[in-house]
Structure formats: structure tokens, C-alpha cells
N, C-alpha and C positions, 0 to 999 in steps of 0.2 A: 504494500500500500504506500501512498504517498500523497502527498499536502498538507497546508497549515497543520488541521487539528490533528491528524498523524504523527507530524514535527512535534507539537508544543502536547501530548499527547508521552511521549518519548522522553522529553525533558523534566513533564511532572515525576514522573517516573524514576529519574534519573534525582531529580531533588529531595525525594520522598523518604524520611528514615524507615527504618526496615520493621513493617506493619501499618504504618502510616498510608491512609489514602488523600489525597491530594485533590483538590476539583477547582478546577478555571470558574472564571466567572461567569462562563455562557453554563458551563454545567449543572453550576450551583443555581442560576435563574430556571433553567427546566426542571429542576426538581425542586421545587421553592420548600415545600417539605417533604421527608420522607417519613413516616411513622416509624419508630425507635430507632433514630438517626439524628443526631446533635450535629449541626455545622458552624465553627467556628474560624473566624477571621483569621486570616495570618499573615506575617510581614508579606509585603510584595517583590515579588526575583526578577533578577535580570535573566534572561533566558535568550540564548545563542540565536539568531535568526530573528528576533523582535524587537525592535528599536525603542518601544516602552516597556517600560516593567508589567511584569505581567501580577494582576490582582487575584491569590489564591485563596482558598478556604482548607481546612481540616473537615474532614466528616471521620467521626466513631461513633459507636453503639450510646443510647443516650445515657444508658448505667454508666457508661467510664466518664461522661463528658464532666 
């Protein structure tokens, strides 16, 4: 596969401590909530191939949030 969300897709992934899920801001808008799913804000990264910083969130289980 290939393009942006493939790219920046690659990069979340690449950013993500190990168990940590990661979600863009267009991801986080389509799933505005998820039932027992907490999503929290997180710094904003610079990521290879995007000229802005890119604005991410955290999602886990709402027990650990």
C-alpha cells in the first residue's frame, strides 16, 4: 500500500511505546467515542514527510485511563 494515511499510518506506529495505541486527529474525529475507550490528548510530533506537526491522541481501555 501507499499514500499519506499509509505514511503517517507507519510513523504512528513507529512513535508508539510498546502497547500504546496512537490515533491522528482525522481518527480520533470518526470515532468521536468508543464505548470503554478513554482518549487522551498528547504532545504533538514532528513526523518525516509532514511539514506540521502532527496532533495525536492516546486511546486505552477506560479502566486504565
Amino acid at each position: 500500500m501507499i499514500g499519506d494515511a499509509v505514511n503517517l499510518g507507519a510513523r504512528l506506529c513507529s512513535a508508539a511505546a510498546p502497547g500504546q495505541v496512537i490515533l491522528s486527529e482525522e481518527t480520533r474525529r470518526a470515532f468521536r467515542e468508543l464505548p470503554g475507550v478513554a482518549i487522551a490528548p498528547l504532545p504533538s510530533i514532528s513526523v518525516k514527510g509532514e511539514k506540521d506537526p502532527i496532533v495525536i491522541y492516546s486511546a486505552v481501555s477506560a479502566g486504565r485511563a
